[in-house]
N, C-alpha and C positions, 0 to 999 in steps of 0.2 A: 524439316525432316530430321530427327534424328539419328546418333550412330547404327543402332540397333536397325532401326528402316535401311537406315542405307547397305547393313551389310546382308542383312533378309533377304536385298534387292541381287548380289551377287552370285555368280555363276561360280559355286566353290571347286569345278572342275582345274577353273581356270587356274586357279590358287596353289596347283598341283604342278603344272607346268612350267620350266624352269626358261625364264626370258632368257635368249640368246643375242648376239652382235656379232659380227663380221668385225674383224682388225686387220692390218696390215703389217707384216712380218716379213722380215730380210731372213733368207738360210742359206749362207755360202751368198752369193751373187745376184740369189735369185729373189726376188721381191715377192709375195702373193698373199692372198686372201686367205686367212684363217677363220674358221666361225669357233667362238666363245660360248659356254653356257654358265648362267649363274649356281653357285654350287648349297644346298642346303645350310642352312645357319649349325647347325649342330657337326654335319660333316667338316664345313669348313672352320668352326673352333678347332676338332680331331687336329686338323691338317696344318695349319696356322700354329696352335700349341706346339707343332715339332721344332719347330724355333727358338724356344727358349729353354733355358739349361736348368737345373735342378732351383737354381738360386730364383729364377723367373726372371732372369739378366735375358736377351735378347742373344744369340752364338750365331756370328756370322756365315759360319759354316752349317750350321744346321738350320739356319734361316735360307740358303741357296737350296738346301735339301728340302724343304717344305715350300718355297718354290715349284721345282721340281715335279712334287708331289701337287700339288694346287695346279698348277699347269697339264699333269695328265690327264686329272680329272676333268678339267675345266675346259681343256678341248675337245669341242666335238668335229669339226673337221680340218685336219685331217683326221683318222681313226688312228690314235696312236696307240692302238692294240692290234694295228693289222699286224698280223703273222710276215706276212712277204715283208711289208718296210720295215719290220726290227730284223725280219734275217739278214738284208740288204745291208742294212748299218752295223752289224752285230753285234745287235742288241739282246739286252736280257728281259727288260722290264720297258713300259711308257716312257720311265723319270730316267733311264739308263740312254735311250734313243735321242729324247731331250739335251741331256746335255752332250751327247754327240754331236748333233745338229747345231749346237752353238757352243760348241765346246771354246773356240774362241771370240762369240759375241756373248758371254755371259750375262752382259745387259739387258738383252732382250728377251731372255727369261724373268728376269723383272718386271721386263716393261709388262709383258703377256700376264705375269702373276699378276700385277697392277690393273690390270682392264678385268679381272676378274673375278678380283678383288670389289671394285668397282662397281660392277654388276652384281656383283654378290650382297651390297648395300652396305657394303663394311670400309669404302671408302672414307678418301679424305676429308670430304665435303660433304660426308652423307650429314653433319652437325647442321651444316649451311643449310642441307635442302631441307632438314627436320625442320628448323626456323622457320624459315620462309613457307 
C-alpha cells in the first residue's frame, strides 16, 4: 500500500485534535497531576521565537519568558485562565500566575515547557524517533 492509500485511509478529524499527557508537577509542597496539550507547529514557532534576540543569539531571559508563554498555552489542566486562581495569586495574565506559582522552582517551568515541547514533536529525540 502506498503513502497516498494510506493517508485516504485516515480519519482527518483526528489530525485536528491536539494529543494531550498528564505530568507530574511540585507547586509550594504540593505534588500533582497536570494535563499537557500539544501546541500547533506554527503557534509554537510564534511562542519559541520569543527567545531569541534580534542577532538570533538565544536571551536567557527572554527564553524564561517564552517559557512562560509555552507553558500557559500548553496547559490545559489546570485552567490557567481561571479568573478565581489568578485573583487568588494576583495575578495579571496565565505567564504572570506561572511564575508565581514557581517563582522559586523556576526549573520546573522548564521542565513543563520541556514535556511540551515534547509533545509538540519539536523535541530532543524527535531526530532519533524520525530515524527509527
Amino acid at each position: 500500500m502506498n503513502n497516498i492509500d494510506l493517508m485516504m485511509k485516515m480519519d482527518s478529524g483526528k489530525l485536528t485534535v491536539a494529543p494531550t499527557r498528564d505530568i507530574t508537577v511540585t507547586v509550594g509542597d504540593e505534588e500533582m497531576t497536570w494535563k499537557i496539550k500539544a501546541l500547533a507547529g506554527k503557534r509554537f514557532q510564534e511562542l519559541s521565537g520569543k527567545a531569541v534576540d534580534d542577532d538570533g543569539n538565544v536571551d536567557m531571559e527572554r527564553a524564561y519568558e517564552a517559557n512562560l508563554l509555552l507553558c500557559s498555552e500548553g496547559v490545559v489542566d489546570p485552567d490557567l485562565k481561571d479568573k478565581e486562581l489568578m485573583a487568588h495569586f494576583g495575578a495579571a495574565t496565565p505567564a504572570d500566575l506561572l511564575d508565581k506559582l514557581f517563582k522559586y522552582n523556576g526549573g520546573e517551568i522548564g521542565r513543563i515547557a520541556d514535556a511540551i515541547v515534547d509533545l509538540s514533536g519539536y523535541g530532543k529525540d524527535t531526530k532519533k524517533k524520525v530515524k527509527n
